[in-house]
C-alpha positions as a printed Julia matrix, in Angstrom:
678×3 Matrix{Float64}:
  74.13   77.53  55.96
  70.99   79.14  54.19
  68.92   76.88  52.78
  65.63   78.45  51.19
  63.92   80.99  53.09
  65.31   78.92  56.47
  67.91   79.83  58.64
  70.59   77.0   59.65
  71.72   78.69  62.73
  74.83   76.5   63.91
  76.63   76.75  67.22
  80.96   76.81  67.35
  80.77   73.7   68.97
  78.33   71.77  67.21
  79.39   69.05  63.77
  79.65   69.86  60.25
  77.17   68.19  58.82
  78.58   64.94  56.51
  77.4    65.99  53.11
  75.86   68.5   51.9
  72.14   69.4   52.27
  69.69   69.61  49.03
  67.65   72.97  48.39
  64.7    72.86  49.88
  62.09   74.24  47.54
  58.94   73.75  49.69
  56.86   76.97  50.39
  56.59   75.31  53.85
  59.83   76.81  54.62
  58.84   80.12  54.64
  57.31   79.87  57.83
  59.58   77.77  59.64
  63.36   78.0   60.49
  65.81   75.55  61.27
  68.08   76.2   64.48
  69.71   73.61  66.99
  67.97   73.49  70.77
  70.37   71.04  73.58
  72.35   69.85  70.1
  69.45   68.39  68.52
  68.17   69.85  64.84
  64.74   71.66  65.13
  62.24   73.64  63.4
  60.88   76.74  64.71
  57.36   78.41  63.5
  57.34   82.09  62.83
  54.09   82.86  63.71
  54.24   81.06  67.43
  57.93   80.16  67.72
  57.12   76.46  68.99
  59.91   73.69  68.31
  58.97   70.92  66.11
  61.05   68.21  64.75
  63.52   69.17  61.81
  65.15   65.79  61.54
  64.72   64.67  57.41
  63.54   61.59  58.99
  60.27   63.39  60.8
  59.16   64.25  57.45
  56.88   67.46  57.28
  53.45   66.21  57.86
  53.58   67.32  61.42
  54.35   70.74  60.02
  51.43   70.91  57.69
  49.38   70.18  60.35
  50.96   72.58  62.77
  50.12   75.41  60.54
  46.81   74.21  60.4
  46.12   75.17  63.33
  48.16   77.66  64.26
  46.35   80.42  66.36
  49.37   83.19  65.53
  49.21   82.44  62.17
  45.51   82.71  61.63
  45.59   85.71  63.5
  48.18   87.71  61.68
  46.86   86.39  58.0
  44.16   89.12  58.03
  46.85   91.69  57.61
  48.98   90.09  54.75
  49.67   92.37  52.07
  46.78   91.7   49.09
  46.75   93.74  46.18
  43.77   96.24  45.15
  42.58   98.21  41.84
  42.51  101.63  42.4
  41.56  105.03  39.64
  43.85  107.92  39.75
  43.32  111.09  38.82
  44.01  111.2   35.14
  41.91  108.2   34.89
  44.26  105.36  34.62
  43.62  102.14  36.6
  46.62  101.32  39.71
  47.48   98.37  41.34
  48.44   98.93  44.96
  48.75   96.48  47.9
  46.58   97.25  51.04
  46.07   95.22  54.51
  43.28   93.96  55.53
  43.18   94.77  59.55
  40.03   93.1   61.09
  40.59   95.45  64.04
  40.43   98.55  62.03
  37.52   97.41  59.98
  35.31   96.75  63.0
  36.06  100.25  64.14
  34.97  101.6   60.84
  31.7    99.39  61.37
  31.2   101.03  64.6
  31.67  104.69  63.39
  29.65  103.78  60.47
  26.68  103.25  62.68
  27.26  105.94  64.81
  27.77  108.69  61.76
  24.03  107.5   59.83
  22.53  106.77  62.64
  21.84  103.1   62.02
  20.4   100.58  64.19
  22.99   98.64  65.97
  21.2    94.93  65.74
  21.9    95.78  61.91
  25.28   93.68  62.61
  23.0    90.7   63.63
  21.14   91.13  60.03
  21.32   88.13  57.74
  21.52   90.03  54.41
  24.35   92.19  56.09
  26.26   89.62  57.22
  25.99   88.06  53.77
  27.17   91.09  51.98
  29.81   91.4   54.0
  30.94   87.78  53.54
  30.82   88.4   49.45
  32.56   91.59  49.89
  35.29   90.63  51.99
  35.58   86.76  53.1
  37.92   87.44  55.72
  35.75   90.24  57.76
  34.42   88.49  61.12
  31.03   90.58  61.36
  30.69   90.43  65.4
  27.81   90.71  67.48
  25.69   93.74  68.51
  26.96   93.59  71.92
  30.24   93.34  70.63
  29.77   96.58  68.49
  28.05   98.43  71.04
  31.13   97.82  73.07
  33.73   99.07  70.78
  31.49  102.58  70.14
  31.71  102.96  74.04
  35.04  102.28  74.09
  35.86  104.36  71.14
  34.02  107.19  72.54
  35.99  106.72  76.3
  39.02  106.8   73.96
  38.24  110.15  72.39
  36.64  112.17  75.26
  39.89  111.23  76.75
  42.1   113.33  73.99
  39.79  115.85  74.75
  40.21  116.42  78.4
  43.88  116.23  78.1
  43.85  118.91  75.41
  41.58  120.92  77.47
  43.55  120.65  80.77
  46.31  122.35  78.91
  44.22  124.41  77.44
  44.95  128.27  78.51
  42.61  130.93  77.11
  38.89  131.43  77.84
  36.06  128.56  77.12
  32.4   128.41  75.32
  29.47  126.0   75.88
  25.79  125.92  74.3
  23.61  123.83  76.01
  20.23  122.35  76.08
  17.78  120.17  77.8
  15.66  117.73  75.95
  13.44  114.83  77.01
  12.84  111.53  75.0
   9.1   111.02  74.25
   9.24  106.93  75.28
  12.34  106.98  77.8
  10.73  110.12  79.3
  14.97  110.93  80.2
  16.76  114.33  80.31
  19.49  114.76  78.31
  22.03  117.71  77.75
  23.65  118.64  75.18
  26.72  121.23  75.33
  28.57  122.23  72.96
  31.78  124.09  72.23
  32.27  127.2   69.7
  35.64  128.45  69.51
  38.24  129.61  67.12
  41.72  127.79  66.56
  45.19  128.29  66.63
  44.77  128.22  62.48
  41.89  130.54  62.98
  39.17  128.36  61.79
  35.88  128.67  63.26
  34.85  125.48  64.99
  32.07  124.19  66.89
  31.4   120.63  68.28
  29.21  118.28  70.78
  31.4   118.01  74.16
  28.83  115.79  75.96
  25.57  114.52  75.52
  24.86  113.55  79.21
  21.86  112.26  81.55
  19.98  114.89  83.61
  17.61  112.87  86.37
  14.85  114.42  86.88
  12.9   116.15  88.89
  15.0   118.94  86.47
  15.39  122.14  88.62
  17.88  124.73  88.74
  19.78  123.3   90.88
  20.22  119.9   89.07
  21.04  121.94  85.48
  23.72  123.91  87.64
  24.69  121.27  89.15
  25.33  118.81  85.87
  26.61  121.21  83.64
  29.15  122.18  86.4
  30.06  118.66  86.36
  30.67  118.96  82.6
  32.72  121.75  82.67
  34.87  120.48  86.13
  35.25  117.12  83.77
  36.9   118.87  80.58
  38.94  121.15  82.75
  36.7   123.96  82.02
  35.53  125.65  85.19
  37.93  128.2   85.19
  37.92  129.18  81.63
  34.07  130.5   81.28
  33.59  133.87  78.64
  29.56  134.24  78.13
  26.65  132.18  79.25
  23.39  131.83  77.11
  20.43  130.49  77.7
  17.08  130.55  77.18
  15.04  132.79  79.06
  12.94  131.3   81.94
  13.23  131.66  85.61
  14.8   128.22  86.1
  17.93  129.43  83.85
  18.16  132.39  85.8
  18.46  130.81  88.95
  21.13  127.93  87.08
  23.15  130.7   86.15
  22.98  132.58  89.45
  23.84  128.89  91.25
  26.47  128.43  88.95
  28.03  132.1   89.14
  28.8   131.15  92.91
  30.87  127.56  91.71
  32.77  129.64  90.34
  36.02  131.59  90.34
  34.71  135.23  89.83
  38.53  136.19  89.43
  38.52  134.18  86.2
  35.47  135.31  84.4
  35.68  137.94  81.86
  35.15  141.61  83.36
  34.42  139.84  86.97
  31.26  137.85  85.77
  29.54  141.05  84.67
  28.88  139.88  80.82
  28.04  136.29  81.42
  24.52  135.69  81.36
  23.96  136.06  77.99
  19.61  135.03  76.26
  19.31  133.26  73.46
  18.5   135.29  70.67
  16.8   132.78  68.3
  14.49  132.42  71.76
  13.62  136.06  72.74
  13.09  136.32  68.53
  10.45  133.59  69.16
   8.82  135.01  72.01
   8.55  138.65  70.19
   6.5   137.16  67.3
   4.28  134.52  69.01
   3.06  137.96  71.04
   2.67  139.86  67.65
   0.61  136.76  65.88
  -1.38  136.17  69.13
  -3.64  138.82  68.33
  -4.08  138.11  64.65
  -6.77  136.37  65.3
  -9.2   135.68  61.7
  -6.72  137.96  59.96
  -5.2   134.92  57.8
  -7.78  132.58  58.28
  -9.33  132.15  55.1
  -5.9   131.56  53.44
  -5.35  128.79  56.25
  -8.71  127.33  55.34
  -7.79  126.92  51.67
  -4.49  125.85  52.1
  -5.92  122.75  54.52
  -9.19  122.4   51.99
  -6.95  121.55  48.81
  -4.27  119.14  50.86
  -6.46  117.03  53.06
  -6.7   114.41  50.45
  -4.82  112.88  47.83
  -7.65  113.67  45.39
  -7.66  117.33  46.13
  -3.93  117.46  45.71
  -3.98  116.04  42.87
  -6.67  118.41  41.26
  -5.09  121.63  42.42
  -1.81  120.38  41.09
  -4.01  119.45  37.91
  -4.78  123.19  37.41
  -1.92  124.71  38.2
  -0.16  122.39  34.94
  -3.23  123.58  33.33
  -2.66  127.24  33.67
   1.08  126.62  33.28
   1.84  128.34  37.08
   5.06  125.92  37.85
   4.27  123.64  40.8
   7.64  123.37  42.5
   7.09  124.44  46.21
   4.02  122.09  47.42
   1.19  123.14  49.91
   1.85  123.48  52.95
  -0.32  124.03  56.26
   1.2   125.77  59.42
   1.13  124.97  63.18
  -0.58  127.55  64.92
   1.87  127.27  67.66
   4.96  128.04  65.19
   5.07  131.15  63.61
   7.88  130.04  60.8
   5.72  127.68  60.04
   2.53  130.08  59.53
   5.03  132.04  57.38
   6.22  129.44  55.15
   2.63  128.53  54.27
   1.25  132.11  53.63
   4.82  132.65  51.22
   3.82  129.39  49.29
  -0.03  130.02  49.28
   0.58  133.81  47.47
   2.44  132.03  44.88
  -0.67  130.25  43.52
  -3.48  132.75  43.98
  -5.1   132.61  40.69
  -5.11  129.03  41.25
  -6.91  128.98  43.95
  -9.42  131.78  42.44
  -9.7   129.64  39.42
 -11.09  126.79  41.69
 -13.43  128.34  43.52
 -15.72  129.11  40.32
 -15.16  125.22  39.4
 -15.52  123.73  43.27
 -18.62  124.04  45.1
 -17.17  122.93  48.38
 -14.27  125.28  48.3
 -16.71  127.99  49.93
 -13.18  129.47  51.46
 -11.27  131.26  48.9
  -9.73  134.47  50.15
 -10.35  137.59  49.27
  -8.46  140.51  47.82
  -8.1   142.28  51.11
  -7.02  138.58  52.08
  -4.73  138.51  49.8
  -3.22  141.67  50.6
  -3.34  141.26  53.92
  -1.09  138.27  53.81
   1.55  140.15  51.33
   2.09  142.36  53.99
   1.97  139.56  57.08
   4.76  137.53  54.44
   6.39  141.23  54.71
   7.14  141.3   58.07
   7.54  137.41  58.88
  10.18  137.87  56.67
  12.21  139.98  58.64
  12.35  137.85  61.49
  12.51  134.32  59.22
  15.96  135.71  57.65
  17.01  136.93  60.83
  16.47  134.11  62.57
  18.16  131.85  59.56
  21.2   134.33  59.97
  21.81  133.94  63.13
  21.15  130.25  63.24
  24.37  129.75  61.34
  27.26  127.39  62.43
  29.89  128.14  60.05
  30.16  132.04  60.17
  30.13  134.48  63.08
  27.21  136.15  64.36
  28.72  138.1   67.27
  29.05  141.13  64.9
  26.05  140.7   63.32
  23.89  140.9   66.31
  23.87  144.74  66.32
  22.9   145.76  63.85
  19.9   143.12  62.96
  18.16  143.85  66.7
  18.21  147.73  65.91
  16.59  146.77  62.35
  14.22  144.77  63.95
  13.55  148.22  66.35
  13.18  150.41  63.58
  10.81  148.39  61.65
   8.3   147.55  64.68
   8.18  151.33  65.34
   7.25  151.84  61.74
   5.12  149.22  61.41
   2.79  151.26  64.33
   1.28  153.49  61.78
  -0.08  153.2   57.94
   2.27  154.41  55.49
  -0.04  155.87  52.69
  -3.35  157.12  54.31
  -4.7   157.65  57.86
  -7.25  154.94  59.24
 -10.37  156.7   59.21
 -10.05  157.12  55.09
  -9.84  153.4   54.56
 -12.23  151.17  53.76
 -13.68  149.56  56.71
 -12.5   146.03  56.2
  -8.72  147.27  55.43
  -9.15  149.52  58.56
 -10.03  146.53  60.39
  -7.24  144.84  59.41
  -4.51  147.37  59.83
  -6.02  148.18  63.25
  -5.38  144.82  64.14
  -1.44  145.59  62.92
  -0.88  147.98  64.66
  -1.9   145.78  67.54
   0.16  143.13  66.75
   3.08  145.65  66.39
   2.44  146.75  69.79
   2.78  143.74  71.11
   5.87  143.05  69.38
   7.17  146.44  70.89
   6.21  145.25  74.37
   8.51  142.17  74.19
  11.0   143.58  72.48
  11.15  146.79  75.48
  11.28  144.0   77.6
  14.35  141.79  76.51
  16.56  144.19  74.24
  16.11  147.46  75.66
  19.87  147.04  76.3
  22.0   145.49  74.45
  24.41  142.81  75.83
  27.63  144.41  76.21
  29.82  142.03  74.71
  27.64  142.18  71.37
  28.64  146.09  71.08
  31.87  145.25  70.98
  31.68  142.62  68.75
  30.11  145.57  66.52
  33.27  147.7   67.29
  35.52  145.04  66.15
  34.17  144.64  63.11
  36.49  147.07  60.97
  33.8   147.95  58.74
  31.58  149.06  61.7
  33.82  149.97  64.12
  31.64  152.6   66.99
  30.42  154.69  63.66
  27.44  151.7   63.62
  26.75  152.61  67.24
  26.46  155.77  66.66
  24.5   156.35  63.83
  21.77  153.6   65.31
  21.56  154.59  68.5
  21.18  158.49  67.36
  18.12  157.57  64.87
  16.81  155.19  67.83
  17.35  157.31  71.28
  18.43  160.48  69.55
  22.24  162.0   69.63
  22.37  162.48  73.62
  21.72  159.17  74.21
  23.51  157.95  71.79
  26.69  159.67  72.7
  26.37  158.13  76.37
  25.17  154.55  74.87
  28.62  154.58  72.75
  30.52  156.38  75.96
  29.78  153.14  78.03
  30.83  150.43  75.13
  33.83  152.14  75.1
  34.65  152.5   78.45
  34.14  148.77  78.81
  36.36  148.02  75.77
  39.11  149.98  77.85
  38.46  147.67  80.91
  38.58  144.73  78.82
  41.95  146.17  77.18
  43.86  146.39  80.42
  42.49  142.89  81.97
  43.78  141.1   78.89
  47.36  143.22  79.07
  47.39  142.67  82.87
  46.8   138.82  82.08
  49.87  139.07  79.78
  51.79  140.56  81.73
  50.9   137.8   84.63
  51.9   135.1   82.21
  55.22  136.51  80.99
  56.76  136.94  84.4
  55.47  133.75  85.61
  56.97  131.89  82.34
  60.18  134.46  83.29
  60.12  133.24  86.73
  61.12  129.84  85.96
  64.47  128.83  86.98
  66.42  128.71  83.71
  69.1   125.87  82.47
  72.26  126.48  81.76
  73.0   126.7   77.67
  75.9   128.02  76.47
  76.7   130.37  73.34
  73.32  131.68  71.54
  70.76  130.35  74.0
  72.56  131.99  76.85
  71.97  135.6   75.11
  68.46  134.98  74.96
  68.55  134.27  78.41
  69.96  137.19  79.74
  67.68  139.24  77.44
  64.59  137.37  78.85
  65.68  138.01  82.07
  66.13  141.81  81.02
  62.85  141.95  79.64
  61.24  140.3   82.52
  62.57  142.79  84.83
  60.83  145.82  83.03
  57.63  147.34  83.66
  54.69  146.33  82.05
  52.86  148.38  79.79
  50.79  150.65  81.18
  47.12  151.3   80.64
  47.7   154.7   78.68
  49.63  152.82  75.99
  46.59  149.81  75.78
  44.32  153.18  75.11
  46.56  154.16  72.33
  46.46  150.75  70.65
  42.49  151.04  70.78
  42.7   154.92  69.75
  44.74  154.02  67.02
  42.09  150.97  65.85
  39.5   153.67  65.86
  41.02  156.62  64.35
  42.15  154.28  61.03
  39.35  154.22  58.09
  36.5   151.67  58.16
  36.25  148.89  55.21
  33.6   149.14  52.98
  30.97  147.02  53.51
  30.76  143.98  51.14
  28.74  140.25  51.44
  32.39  138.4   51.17
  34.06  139.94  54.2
  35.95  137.3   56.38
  36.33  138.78  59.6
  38.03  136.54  61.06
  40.69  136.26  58.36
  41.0   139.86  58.91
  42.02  139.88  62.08
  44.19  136.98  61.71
  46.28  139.41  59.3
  45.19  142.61  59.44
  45.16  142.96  63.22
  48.24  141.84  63.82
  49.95  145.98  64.85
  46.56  145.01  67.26
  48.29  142.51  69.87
  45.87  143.11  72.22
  42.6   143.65  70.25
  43.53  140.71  68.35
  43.54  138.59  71.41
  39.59  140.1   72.68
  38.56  139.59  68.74
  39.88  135.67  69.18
  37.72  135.53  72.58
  34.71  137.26  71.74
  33.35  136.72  67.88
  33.26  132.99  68.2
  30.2   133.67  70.77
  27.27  131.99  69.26
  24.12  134.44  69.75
  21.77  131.25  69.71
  21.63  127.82  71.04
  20.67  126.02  67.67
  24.16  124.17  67.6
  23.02  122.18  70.92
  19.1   122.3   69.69
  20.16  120.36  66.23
  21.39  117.44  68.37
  18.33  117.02  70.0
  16.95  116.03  66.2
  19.22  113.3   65.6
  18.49  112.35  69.39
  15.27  111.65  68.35
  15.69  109.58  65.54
  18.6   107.58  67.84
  15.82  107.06  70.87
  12.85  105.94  68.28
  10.44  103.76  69.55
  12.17  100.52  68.47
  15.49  101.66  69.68
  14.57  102.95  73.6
  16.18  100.48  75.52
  19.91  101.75  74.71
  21.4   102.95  77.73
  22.32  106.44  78.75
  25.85  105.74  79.12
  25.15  104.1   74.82
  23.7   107.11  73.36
  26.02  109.36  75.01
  28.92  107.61  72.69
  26.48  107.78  69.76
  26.04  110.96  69.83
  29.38  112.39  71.02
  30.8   109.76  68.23
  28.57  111.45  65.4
  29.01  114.7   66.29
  33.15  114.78  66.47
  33.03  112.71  62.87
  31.0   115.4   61.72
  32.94  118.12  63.15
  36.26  116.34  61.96
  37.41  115.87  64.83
  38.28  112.21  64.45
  41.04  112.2   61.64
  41.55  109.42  59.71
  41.66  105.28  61.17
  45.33  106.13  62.52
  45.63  109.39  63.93
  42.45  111.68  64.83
  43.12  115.72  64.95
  42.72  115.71  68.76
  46.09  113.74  68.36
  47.97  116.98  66.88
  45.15  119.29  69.68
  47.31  117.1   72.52
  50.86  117.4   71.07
  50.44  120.59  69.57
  53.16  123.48  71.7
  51.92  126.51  71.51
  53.82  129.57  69.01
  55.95  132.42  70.07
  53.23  134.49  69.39
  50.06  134.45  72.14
  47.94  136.16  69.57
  47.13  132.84  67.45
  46.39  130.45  70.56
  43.62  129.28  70.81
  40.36  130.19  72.67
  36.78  128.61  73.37
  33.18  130.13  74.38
  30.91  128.52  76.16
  27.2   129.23  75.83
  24.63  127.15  77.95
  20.68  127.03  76.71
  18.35  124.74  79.0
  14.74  124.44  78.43
């Protein structure tokens, strides 16, 4: 007999009841059930399935009370459907049902304050808690302990999808990496940090780990952690280019961590792995050049720090440049001697309001600074040649783009114009005047310099970067060739492009005799028995399996046949990668070395950038949190950045873990790892 939303559930042996039962029109009855237990009439709760007494003469007090203080039921009333006002998208308001899911909100919380870096006693805030009450009265706001709990456990959660995704991971690897130390923890921390390209061919780049380093930090503790890294995500065997910075304790990292390794699985035997950081050498090439500067920019310095030392000042030159309507949008700035982009910014800025600053000079006595003309010009033509390296350096900086191909070409601009930058353009030194003399001389110095450093560090160019170049189809080895003729002259040029290509011919037959590995070791497997169409691919596997690999001769032709087609013209819109996706597909093999190699980052600024929200993490009121804490902040903050999270139910790393690989090897994925310590 149904009787409301209750369930009479009668046994065969048990007595018709004597009359009929009334409806029962209590909403109590939609959590309870009648059913008979040893032949006596019960109720049973839905929420906790205890038996209560369902005789009419028990009454239902007992049950009121029961569901009072029912644990079940309190528990699972958080995710009862409620109903909420959403806008779609031709404006109209919609009323949907949601569930509230305590759970779910508290890992929001925790991501929240992982993603904006906030404080994590912020959960132990009165005014927080008490917006959260008013915003949603059934949200239990835990404890900061609690919270810093669920981050860690978040983050164990997630670095766990990762290593599984990794150990099945089977093309080559990438890691930048760099060493930082907090200013009140006085820690080490590294950060590495993955660049690869996906199976969809999207660029990617993420934080793997952000881990401890104790100290004293030596070579052999870097090698020695970031080979514990690597062994952790299943990564020691899949290593395609090193970079670092360049210092004698790298060196010696990378020469400890060469030997951990499998040579046998290194790209070209290990011979292109150590790879410098670009952004670095860049660095060291124009601290030499400005060393020797010396009073050259001075006077511009001097006004720059005389007119924003105080408010007052400010305010004044700001005053005069409304006055002499000269638009005020980019404000004063004054360098760090120790920074060169810095030095540049400020001279850029400083140019921009030079009658100001004459204007000033007739109406301030103090301001006994003001530069000259010469001055002037002199910084026109520093703000010349800072520029080169400021947009380089910007350029290559980038996360979102590849700079593999554009590596090239920039160092052999930056050649060109340090060798022309060794002599004046428009008159010989001895007809200048002698305070323009004075200051070209002390150019030509600072080019000089530059050329040392640059001699030093880039004389050759990493190999893997020229073929980067070559892959690019609008380059292809014509770039070599025409830069290396105007830089070395045609002889060497011909033998500079000789040995790129002969290297691009090694790297063609170790990827085709790594193809050939893995099709007769997938062949090799003992097959099941199908019947009708399966069974005909079968026997033409095993066909095919039985065949000879393709020899080295045809791998040439592929490359020949790359070369010999036209080049694309050059325009600012070019996707590369999307061009290989497509167009390189009658390119099996190329396709597979442009996959591997134009991910590689030329700079470590994807590791370095961590190291800034580090900071703000590990502030003075916040430098108790343990290692073990901040390496879930940051790992958390970086993956919800780099969408690798998802959404609350199901993160991307999900679909990394259960996605099979295609038919088609080209479109697998592949990683780079790149390692910076400082």
């Amino acid at each position: 007999m149904a009787s409301g939303s209750g369930v009479y559930d009668e046994q065969e042996n048990a007595p018709s009841p004597p009359r009929v039962k009334r409806k029962l029109t209590s909403v109590l009855w939609n959590e309870f059930n009648k059913v008979l237990a040893n032949g006596e009439l019960k109720v049973e709760c839905v929420w906790c399935h205890v038996l209560l007494g369902g005789d009419s003469k028990n009454g239902t007090s007992h049950l009121h009370a029961h569901l009072a203080r029912c644990e079940s039921r309190k528990a699972n009333a958080w995710k009862q459907a409620k109903l909420k006002l959403t806008k779609g998208e031709d404006g109209k308001v919609n009323v949907e049902n949601y569930v509230f899911d305590q759970e779910l909100c508290r890992k929001q919380l925790a991501l929240m304050l992982c993603c904006h870096e906030y404080p994590l006693s912020i959960v132990d805030h009165a005014g927080f808690r008490k917006f959260c009450s008013i915003l949603q009265p059934m949200f239990k706001v835990v404890s900061r302990q609690t919270i810093r709990k669920d981050i860690i456990e978040m983050h164990e959660g997630q670095r766990d999808k990762m290593i599984k995704y990794f150990a099945n991971f089977k093309n080559r690897v990438a890691v930048t990496s760099d060493l930082w130390t907090t200013g009140h923890q006085r820690r080490g921390y590294m950060a590495v940090t993955a660049h690869y390209i996906d199976g969809s061919w999207n660029l990617k780049s993420f934080l793997l780990s952000f881990v401890y380093v104790p100290a004293p930090h030596t070579a052999a503790v870097l090698c020695e952690v970031l080979h514990e890294v690597l062994v952790e995500f299943h990564l020691e065997r899949k290593i395609s280019t090193i970079t670092l910075d360049n210092c004698t304790t790298n060196d010696k990292a990378v020469e400890e961590l060469q030997d951990k390794l499998d040579s046998s699985s290194l790209m070209l035997g290990g011979k292109m792995l150590h790879m410098r950081c670009c952004a670095h050498i860049l660095n060291l090439i124009v601290k030499d050049g400005l060393a020797v500067l010396g009073d050259g920019i001075e006077r511009v310095r001097d006004s720059v720090g005389f007119w924003s030392a105080t408010p007052k000042r400010h305010e004044k030159f700001e005053k005069t440049c409304r006055l002499m309507n000269i638009d005020y949008s980019k404000r004063l700035s004054l360098d760090c001697k120790t920074r060169w982009n810095s030095t540049y910014i400020m001279l850029s800025i400083a140019v921009l309001y030079r009658e100001v600053f004459d204007r000033l000079s007739l109406r301030e006595k103090q301001f006994n600074c003001c530069p000259s003309t010469a001055d002037w010009n002199f910084a026109k033509e520093m703000i010349e040649r800072l520029k080169l390296f400021y947009d380089i350096t910007s350029l290559w900086s980038g996360k979102h783009y590849v700079t593999a191909n554009l590596f090239f070409p920039k160092v052999c601009g930056i050649n060109l114009a340090i060798r022309k930058w060794t002599t004046p353009t428009y008159m010989q030194l001895d007809e200048m005047p002698e305070q323009i003399r004075q200051q070209y001389q002390v150019m030509q110095q600072m080019s000089e310099e530059m050329k040392k450093k640059f001699d030093k560090y880039w004389s050759d160019v990493h190999g893997l970067m020229a073929i980067a170049t070559v892959l690019d189809p609008r380059y292809k080895l014509h770039m070599l060739q025409a830069l290396y003729g105007s830089l070395y002259g045609p002889e060497a040029a011909c033998t500079e492009v000789a040995r790129v290509k002969v290297m691009l011919r090694e790297l063609l037959v170790e990827y085709q005799d790594d193809s050939s590995a893995a099709t007769t070791s997938g062949a090799s497997a003992e097959p099941a028995v199908k019947q009708g169409e399966d069974e005909v691919f079968d026997i033409f596997d095993q066909y095919m399996s039985s065949q000879p690999a393709v020899s080295a001769m045809l791998v040439h032709t592929e490359l020949d046949l790359y070369l010999e087609e036209p080049t694309l013209p050059r325009t600012k819109d070019f996707d590369i990668i999307n061009w290989w996706k497509f167009g390189g597909i009658k390119y099996p093999t190329l396709q597979l070395i442009a996959h591997d190699i134009l991910p590689i980052p030329v700079t470590t600024v994807a590791s370095e950038s961590a190291f800034s929200t580090s900071g703000r993490i590990l502030s003075p009121h916040r430098s108790r949190l343990a290692p073990k804490c901040v390496e879930a902040i940051m790992c958390m903050q970086a993956w919800c950045n780099a969408d690798m999270l998802g959404n609350s139910k199901k993160t991307c790393l999900d679909n990394l873990v259960q996605h099979k690989p295609k038919p088609i090897t080209v479109l697998s994925s592949n990683f780079y790892i790149v390692c910076n310590f400082r």
